[in-house]
C-alpha beads as a LAMMPS data file, in Angstrom:
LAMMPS data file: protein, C-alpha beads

387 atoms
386 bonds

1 atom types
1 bond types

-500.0 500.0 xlo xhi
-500.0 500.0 ylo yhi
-500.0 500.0 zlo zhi

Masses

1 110.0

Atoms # bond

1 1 1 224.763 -456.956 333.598
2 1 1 222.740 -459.838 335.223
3 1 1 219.150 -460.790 332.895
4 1 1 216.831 -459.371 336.231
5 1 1 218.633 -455.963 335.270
6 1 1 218.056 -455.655 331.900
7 1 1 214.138 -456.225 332.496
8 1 1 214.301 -453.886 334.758
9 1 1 215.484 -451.117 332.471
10 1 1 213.171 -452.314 329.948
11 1 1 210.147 -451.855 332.095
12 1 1 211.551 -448.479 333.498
13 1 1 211.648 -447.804 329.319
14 1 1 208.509 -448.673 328.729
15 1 1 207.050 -446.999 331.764
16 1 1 208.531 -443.487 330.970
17 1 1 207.401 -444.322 326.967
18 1 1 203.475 -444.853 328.426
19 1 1 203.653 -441.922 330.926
20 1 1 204.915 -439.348 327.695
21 1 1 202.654 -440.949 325.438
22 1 1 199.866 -440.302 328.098
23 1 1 201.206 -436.638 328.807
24 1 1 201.315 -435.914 324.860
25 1 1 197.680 -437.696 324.053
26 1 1 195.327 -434.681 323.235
27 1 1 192.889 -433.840 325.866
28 1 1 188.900 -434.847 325.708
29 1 1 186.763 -432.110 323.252
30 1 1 184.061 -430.318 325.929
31 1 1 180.606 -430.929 324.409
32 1 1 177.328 -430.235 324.580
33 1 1 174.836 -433.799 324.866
34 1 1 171.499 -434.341 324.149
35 1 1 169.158 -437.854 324.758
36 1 1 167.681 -439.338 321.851
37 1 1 163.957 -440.028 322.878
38 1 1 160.239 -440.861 321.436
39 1 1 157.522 -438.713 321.610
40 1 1 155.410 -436.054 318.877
41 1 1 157.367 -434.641 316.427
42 1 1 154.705 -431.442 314.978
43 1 1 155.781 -430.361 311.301
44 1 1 154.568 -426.578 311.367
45 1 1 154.988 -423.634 308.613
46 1 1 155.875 -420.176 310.355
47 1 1 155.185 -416.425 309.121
48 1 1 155.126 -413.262 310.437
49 1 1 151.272 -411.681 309.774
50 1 1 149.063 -408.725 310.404
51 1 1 145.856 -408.478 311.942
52 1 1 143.005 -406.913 309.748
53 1 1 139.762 -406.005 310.181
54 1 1 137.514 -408.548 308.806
55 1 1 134.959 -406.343 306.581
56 1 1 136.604 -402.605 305.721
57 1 1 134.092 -399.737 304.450
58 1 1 135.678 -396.852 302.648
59 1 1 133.783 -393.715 302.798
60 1 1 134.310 -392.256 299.481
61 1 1 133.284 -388.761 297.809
62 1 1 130.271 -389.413 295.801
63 1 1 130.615 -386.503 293.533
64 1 1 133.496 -383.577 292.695
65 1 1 133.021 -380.849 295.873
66 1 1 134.767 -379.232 298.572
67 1 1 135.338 -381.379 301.458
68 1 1 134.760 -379.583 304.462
69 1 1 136.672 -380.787 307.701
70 1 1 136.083 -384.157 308.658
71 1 1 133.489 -384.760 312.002
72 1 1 135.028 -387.465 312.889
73 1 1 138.404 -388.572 314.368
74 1 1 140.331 -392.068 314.514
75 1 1 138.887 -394.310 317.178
76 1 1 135.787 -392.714 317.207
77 1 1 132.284 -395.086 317.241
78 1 1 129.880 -394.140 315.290
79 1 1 126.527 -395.104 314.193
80 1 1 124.920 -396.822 310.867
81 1 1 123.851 -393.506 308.616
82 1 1 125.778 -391.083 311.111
83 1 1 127.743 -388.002 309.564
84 1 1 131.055 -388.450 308.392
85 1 1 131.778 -385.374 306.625
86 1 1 130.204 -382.578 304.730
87 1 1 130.884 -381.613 301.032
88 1 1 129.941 -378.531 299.473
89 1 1 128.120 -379.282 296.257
90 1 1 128.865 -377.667 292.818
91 1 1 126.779 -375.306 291.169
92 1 1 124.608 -377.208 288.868
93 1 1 126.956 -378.548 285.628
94 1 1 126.089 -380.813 283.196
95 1 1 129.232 -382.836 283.176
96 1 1 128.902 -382.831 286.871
97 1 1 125.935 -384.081 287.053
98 1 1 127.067 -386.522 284.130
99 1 1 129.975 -388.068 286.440
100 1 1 127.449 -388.213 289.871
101 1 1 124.744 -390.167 287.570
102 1 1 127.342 -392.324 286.057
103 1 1 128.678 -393.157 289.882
104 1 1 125.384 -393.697 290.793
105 1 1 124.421 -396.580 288.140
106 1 1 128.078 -397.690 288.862
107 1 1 126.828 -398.306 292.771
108 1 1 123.579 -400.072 292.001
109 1 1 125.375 -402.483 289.279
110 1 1 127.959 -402.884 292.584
111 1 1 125.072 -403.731 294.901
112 1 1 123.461 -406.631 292.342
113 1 1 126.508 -407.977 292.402
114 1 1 126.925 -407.835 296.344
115 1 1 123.448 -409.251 296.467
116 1 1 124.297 -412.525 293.881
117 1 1 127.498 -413.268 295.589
118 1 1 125.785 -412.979 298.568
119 1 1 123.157 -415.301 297.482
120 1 1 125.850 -417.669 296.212
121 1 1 127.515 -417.344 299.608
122 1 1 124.396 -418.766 301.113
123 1 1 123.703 -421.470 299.128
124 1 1 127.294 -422.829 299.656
125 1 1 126.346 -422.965 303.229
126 1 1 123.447 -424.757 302.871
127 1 1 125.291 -427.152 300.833
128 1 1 128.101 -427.793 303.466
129 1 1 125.264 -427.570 306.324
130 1 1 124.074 -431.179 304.275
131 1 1 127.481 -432.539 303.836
132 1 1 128.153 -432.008 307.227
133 1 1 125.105 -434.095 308.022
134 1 1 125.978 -436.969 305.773
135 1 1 129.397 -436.994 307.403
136 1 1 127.914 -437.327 311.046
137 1 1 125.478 -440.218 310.034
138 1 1 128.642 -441.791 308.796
139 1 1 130.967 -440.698 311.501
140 1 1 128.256 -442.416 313.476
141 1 1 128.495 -445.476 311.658
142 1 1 131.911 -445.949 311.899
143 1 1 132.791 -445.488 308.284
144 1 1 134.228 -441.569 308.748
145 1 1 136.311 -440.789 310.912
146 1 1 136.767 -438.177 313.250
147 1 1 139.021 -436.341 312.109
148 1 1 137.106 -436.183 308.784
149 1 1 134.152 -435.143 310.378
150 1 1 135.431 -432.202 312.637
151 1 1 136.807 -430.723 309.505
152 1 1 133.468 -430.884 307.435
153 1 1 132.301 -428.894 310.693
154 1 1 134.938 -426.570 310.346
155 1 1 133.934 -425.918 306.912
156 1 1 130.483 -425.385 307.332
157 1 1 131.619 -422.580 309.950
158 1 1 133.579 -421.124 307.130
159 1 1 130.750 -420.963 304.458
160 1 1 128.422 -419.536 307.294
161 1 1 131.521 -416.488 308.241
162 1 1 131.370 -416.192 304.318
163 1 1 127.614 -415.961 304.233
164 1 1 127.752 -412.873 307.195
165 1 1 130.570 -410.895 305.441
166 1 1 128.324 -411.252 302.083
167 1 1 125.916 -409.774 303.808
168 1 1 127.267 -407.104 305.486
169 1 1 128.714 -406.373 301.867
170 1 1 125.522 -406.297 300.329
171 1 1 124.207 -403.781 302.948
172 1 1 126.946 -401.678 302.280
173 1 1 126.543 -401.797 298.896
174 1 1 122.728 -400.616 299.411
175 1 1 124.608 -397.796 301.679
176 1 1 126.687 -396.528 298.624
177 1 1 123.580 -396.921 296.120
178 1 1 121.543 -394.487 298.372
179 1 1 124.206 -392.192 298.757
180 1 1 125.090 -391.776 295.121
181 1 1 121.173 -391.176 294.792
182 1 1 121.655 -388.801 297.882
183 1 1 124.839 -387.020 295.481
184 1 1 122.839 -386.834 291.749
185 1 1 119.761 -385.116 293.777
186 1 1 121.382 -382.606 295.873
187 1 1 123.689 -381.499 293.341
188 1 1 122.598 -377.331 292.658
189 1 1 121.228 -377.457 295.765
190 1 1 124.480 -376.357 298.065
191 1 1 125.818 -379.538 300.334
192 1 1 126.105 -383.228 300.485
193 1 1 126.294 -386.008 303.629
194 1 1 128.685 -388.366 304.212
195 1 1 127.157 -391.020 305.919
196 1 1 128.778 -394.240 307.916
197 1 1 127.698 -397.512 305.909
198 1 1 127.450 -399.264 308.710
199 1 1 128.056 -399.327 312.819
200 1 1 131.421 -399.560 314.054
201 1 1 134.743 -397.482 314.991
202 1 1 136.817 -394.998 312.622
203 1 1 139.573 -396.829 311.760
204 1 1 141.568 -393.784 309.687
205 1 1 140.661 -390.465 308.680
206 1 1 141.842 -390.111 305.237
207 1 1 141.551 -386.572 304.750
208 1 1 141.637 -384.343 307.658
209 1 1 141.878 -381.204 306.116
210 1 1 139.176 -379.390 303.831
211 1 1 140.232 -379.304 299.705
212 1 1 138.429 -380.434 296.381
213 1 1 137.972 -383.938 296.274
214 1 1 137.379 -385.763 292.873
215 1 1 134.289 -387.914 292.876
216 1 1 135.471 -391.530 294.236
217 1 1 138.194 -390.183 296.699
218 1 1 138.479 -392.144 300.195
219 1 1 137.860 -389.904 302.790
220 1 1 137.265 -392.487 305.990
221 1 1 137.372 -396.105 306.348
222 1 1 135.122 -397.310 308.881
223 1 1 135.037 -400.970 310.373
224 1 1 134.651 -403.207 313.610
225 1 1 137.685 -404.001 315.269
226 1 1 136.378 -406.768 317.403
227 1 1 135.851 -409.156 314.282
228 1 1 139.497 -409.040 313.104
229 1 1 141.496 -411.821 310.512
230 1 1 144.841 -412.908 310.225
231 1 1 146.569 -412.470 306.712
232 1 1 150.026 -413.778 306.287
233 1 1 152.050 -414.389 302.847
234 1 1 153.584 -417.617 302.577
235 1 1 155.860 -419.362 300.408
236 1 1 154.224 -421.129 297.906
237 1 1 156.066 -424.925 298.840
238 1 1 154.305 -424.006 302.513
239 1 1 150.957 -422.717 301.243
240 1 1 150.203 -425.930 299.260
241 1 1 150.888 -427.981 302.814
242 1 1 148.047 -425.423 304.425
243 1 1 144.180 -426.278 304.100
244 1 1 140.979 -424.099 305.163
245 1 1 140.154 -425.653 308.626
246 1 1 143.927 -425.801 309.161
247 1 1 144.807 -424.440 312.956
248 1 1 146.815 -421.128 313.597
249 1 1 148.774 -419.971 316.266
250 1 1 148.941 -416.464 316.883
251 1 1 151.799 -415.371 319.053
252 1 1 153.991 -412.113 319.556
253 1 1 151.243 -409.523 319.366
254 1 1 152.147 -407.940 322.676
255 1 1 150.073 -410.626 325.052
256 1 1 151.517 -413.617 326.884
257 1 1 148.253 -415.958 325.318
258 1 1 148.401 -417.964 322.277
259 1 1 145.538 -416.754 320.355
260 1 1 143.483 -419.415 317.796
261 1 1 142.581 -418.748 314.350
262 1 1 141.251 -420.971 312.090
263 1 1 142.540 -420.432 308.464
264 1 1 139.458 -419.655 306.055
265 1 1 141.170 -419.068 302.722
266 1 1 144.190 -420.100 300.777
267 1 1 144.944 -417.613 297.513
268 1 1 144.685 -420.076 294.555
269 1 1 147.583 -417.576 293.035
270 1 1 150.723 -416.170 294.462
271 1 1 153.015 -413.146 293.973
272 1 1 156.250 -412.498 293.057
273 1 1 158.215 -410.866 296.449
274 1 1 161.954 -409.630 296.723
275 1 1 163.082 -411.260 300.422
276 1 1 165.779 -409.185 302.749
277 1 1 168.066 -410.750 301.223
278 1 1 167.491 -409.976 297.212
279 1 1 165.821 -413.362 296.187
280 1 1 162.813 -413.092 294.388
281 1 1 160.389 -415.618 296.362
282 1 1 156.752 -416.536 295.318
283 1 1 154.483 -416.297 298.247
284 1 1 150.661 -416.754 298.751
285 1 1 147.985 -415.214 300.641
286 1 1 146.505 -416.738 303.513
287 1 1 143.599 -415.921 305.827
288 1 1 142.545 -417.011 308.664
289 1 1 139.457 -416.108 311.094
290 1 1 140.828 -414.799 315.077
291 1 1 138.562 -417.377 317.472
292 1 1 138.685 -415.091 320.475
293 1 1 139.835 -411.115 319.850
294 1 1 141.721 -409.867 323.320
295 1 1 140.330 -405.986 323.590
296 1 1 143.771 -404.777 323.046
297 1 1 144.789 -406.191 319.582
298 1 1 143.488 -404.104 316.744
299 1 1 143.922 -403.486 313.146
300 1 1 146.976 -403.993 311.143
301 1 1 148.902 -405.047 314.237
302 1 1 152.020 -407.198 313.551
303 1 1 152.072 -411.127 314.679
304 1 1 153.260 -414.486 314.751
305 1 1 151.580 -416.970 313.113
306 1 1 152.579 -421.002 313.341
307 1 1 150.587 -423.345 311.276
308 1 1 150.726 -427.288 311.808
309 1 1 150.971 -429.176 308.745
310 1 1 151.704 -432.354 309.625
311 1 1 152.170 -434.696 312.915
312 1 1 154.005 -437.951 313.910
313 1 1 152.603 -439.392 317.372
314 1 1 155.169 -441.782 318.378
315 1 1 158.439 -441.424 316.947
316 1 1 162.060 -441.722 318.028
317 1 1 163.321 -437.939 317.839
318 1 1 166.788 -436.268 317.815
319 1 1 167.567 -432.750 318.215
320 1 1 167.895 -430.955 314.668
321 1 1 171.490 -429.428 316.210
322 1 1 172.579 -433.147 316.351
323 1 1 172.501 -433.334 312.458
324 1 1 174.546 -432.479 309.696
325 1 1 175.010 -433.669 305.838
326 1 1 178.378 -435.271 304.864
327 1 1 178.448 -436.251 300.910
328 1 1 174.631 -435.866 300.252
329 1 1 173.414 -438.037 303.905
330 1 1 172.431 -437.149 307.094
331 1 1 174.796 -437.814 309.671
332 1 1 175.097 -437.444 313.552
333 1 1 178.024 -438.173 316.482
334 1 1 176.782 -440.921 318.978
335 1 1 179.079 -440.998 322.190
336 1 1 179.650 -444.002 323.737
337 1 1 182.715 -444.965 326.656
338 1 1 183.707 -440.892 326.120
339 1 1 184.149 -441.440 322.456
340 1 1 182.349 -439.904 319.347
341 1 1 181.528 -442.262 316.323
342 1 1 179.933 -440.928 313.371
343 1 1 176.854 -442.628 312.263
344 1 1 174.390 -442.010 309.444
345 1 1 170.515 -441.979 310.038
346 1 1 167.249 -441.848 307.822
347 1 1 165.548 -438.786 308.718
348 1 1 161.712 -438.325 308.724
349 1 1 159.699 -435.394 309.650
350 1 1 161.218 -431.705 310.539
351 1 1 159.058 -430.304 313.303
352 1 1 160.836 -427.360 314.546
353 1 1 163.674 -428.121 317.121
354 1 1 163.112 -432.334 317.199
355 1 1 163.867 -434.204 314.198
356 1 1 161.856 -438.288 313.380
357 1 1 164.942 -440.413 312.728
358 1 1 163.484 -443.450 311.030
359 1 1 166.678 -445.677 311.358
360 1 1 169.959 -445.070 313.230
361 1 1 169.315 -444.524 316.741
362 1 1 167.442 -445.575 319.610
363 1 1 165.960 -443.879 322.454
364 1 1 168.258 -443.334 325.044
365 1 1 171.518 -442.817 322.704
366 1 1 173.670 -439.751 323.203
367 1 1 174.537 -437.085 321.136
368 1 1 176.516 -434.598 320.025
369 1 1 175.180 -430.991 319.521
370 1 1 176.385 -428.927 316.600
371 1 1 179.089 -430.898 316.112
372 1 1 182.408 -429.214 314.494
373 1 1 185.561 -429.393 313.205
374 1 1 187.781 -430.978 316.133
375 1 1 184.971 -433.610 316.085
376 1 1 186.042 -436.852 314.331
377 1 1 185.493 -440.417 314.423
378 1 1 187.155 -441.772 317.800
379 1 1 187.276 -438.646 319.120
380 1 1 188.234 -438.311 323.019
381 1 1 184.853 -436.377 324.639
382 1 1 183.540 -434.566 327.603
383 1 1 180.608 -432.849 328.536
384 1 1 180.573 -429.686 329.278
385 1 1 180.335 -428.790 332.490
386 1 1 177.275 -426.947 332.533
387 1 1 175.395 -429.411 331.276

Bonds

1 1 1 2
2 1 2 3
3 1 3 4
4 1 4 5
5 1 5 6
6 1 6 7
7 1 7 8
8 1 8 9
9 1 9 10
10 1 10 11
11 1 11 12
12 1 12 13
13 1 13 14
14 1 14 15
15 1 15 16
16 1 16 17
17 1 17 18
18 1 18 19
19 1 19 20
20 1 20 21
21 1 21 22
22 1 22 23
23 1 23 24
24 1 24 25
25 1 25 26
26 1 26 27
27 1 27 28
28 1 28 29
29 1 29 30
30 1 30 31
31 1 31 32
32 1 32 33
33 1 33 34
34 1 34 35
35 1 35 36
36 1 36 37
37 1 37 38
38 1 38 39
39 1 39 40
40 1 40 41
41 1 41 42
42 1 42 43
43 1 43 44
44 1 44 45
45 1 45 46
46 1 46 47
47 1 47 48
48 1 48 49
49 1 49 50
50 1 50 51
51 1 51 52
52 1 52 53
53 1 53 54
54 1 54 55
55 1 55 56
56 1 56 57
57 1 57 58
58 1 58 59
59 1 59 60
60 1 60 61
61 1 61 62
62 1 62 63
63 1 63 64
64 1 64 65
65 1 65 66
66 1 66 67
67 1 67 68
68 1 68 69
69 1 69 70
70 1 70 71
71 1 71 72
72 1 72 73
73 1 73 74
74 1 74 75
75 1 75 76
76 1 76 77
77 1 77 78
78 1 78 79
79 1 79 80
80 1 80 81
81 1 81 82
82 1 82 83
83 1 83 84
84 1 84 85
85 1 85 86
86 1 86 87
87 1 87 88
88 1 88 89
89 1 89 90
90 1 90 91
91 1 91 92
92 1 92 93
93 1 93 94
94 1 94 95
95 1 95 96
96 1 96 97
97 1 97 98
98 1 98 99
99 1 99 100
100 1 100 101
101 1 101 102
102 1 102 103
103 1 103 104
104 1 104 105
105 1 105 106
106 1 106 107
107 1 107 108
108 1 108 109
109 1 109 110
110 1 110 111
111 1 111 112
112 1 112 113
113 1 113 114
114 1 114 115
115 1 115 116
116 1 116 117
117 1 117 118
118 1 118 119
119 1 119 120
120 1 120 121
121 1 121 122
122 1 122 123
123 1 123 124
124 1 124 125
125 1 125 126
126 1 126 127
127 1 127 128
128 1 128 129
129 1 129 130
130 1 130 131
131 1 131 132
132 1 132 133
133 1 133 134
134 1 134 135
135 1 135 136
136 1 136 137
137 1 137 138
138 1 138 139
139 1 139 140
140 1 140 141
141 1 141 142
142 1 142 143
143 1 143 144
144 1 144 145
145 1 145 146
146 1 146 147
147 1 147 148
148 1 148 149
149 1 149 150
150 1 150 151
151 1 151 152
152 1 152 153
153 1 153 154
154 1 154 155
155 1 155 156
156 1 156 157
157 1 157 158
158 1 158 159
159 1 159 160
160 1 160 161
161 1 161 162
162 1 162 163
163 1 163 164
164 1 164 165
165 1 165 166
166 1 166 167
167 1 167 168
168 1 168 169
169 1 169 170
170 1 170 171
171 1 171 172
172 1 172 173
173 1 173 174
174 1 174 175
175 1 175 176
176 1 176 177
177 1 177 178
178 1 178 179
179 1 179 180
180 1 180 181
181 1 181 182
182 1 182 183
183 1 183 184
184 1 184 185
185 1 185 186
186 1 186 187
187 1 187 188
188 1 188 189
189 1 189 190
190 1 190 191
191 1 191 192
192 1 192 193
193 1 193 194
194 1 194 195
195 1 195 196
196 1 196 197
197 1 197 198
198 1 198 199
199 1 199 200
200 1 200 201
201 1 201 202
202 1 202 203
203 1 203 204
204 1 204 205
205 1 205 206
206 1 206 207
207 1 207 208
208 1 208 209
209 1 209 210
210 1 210 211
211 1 211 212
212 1 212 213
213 1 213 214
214 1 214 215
215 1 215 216
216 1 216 217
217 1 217 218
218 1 218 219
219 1 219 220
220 1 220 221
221 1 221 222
222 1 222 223
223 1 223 224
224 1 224 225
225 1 225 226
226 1 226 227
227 1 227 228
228 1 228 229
229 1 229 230
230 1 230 231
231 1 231 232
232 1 232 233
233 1 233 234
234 1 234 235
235 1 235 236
236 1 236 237
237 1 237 238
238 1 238 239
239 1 239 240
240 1 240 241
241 1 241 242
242 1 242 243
243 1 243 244
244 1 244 245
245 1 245 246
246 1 246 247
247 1 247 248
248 1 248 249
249 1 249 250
250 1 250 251
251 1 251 252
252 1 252 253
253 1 253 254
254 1 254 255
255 1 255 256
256 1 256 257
257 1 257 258
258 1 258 259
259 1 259 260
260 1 260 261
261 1 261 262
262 1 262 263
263 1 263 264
264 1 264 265
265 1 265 266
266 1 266 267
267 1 267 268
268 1 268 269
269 1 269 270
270 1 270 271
271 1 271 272
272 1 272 273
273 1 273 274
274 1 274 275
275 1 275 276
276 1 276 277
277 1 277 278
278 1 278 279
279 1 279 280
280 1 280 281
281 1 281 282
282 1 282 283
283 1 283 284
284 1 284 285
285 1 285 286
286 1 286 287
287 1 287 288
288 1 288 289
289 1 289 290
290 1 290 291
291 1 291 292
292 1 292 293
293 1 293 294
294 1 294 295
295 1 295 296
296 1 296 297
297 1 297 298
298 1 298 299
299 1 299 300
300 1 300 301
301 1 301 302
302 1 302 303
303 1 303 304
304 1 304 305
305 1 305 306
306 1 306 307
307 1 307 308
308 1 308 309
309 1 309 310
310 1 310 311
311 1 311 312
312 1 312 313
313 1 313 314
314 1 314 315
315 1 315 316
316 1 316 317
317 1 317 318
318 1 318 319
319 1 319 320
320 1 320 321
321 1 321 322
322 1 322 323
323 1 323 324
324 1 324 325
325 1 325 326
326 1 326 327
327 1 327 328
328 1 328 329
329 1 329 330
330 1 330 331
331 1 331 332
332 1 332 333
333 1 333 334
334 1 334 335
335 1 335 336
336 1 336 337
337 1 337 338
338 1 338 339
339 1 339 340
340 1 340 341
341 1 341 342
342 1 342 343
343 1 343 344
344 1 344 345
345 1 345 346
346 1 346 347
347 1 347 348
348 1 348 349
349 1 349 350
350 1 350 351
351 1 351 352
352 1 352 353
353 1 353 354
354 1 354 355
355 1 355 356
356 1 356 357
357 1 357 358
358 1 358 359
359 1 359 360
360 1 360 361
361 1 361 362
362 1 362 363
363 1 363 364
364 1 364 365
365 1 365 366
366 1 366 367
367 1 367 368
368 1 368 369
369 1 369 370
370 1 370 371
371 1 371 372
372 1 372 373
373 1 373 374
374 1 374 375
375 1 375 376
376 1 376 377
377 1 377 378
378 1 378 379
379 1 379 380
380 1 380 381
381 1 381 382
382 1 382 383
383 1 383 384
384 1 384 385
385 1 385 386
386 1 386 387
């Protein structure tokens, strides 16, 4: 056999040697590819909440009597001082008359201390009213910034919310006074009022049918329902990132607007609460003030609530399905001439979906989204072909 054959065969070898190796090779993974880019990456703390009226009056039994049937139903607006209910009164008894005398000094030590809180209230407004001041002649300076002094504004609209709700305690503390007076005089003499505190809506009947009532039982609860908060319960690492001032969300409560509320209270303690799941979690109370109230939300209706904590303005961002820890780092798949390579980045903020990578990619890099197990270094990739 001549040399020219014997290369012959040997490139006929080699070619049939490429073509299996080529027919055996293990096809491309299908994947799904996202663009690193730059833009905001918003760090936000989300919680499920409840609407609530903002100030709640329970109308209570003053003294021990037969409650007649309620005049009132649910929904119902009524009147400052209009009837509630009736109660028959008992026959004159010294212990009764003890207990309605004994409510009655228990309501007027109630309203002093409506009134001093009250007063307190507005003397913390005044007091943010001048730091608020001081801040603009500084703001105007050029020493404060803005930021700094649109949240000294947000305060003192805070202390002056607290300084209306004082009052409108007080006043209904004045309400209960007079109507324990009302109780300790008309008892012998056959029935007793029950009056609404203050102007509003019935928001629940507590007792709709008549039976005898022990002095102090709730009978109605009467409020506003177009001056509603938002309370939510959240865990105690988010509550600490949350400030009064701080801007809420409010989503999922039936509408297709985001509603605003500002948050006017964080709980300075928490409470112990079993999750879903059976882990005990600590949780605080927050509360926040509804900026515009849509005529169809009411009380104790469920929400959404989504609080920004914290906020980069320029950063280079990365889906958070791109990422996933390999022996205590953060690691993602860049793909580059159809291949995956593994690559470990320094991650910044968590905003939601996007993730800040500090180092490790650049904008315009591809990734891999949730990358898993067939994924490896070197890895032969396509994507899919819906995307």
């Amino acid at each position: 056999m001549t040399r020219h054959r014997w290369w012959r065969w040997i490139l006929i070898g080699a070619a049939v040697v490429l073509l299996i190796g080529w027919m055996m090779r293990s096809p491309p993974v299908p994947v799904d590819l996202a663009e690193v880019s730059r833009g905001p990456v918003v760090v936000t703390v989300s919680e499920e909440g409840v609407t609530r009226v903002r100030q709640r009056y329970v109308v209570a039994a003053p003294i021990t009597g037969r409650l007649e049937r309620p005049l009132v139903e649910a929904g119902d607006s009524v009147a400052e001082g209009a009837a509630i209910a009736t109660m028959g009164a008992p026959p004159l008894d010294p212990r009764v008359r003890s207990e309605a005398e004994a409510h009655y000094q228990a309501a007027i030590d109630a309203e002093r201390t409506a009134r001093a809180t009250a007063a307190q209230a507005t003397d913390a407004l005044k007091q943010a009213e001048r730091e608020e001041r001081r801040v603009e002649v500084l703001h105007r300076q050029g020493v404060v910034a803005q930021e700094a002094w649109e949240r000294t504004g947000l305060q003192t609209a805070a202390r002056r919310r607290d300084v209306e709700a004082a009052a409108a305690r007080a006043e209904a503390a004045h309400h209960d006074t007079e109507q324990a007076r009302a109780a300790v005089q008309s008892i012998g003499s056959g029935r007793v009022l029950l009056r609404s505190p203050v102007a509003g809506r019935v928001l629940s009947v507590i007792e709709t049918n008549e039976r005898v009532l022990p002095a102090g039982s709730p009978v109605a609860e009467i409020g506003d329902p177009t001056r509603l908060e938002i309370g939510i319960d959240l865990l105690s690492t988010d509550a600490v990132l949350v400030e009064p001032g701080d801007t809420m969300r409010v989503t999922g409560w039936g509408g297709t607007d985001t509603l605003v509320a500002l948050v006017r209270r964080v709980a300075p303690s928490g409470f112990t609460r079993t999750s879903a799941l059976g882990v005990e979690e600590q949780r605080v109370p927050v509360t926040g003030d509804l900026v515009t109230v849509p005529g169809r939300l009411g009380d104790r209706f469920r929400v959404d609530v989504t609080i920004p904590v914290g906020r980069v303005g320029d950063a280079v961002r990365v889906s958070r399905s791109a990422l996933f820890r390999e022996r205590g780092v953060w690691r993602v798949f860049v793909v580059a001439s159809g291949r995956a390579a593994g690559r470990t980045v320094d991650v910044g903020m968590i905003g939601g979906d996007v993730v800040e990578i500090r180092t490790g990619l650049e904008p315009g890099d591809r990734v891999i989204l949730h990358p898993d197990e067939p994924i490896r270094d070197g890895q032969r990739v396509t994507p899919r072909p819906d995307r």
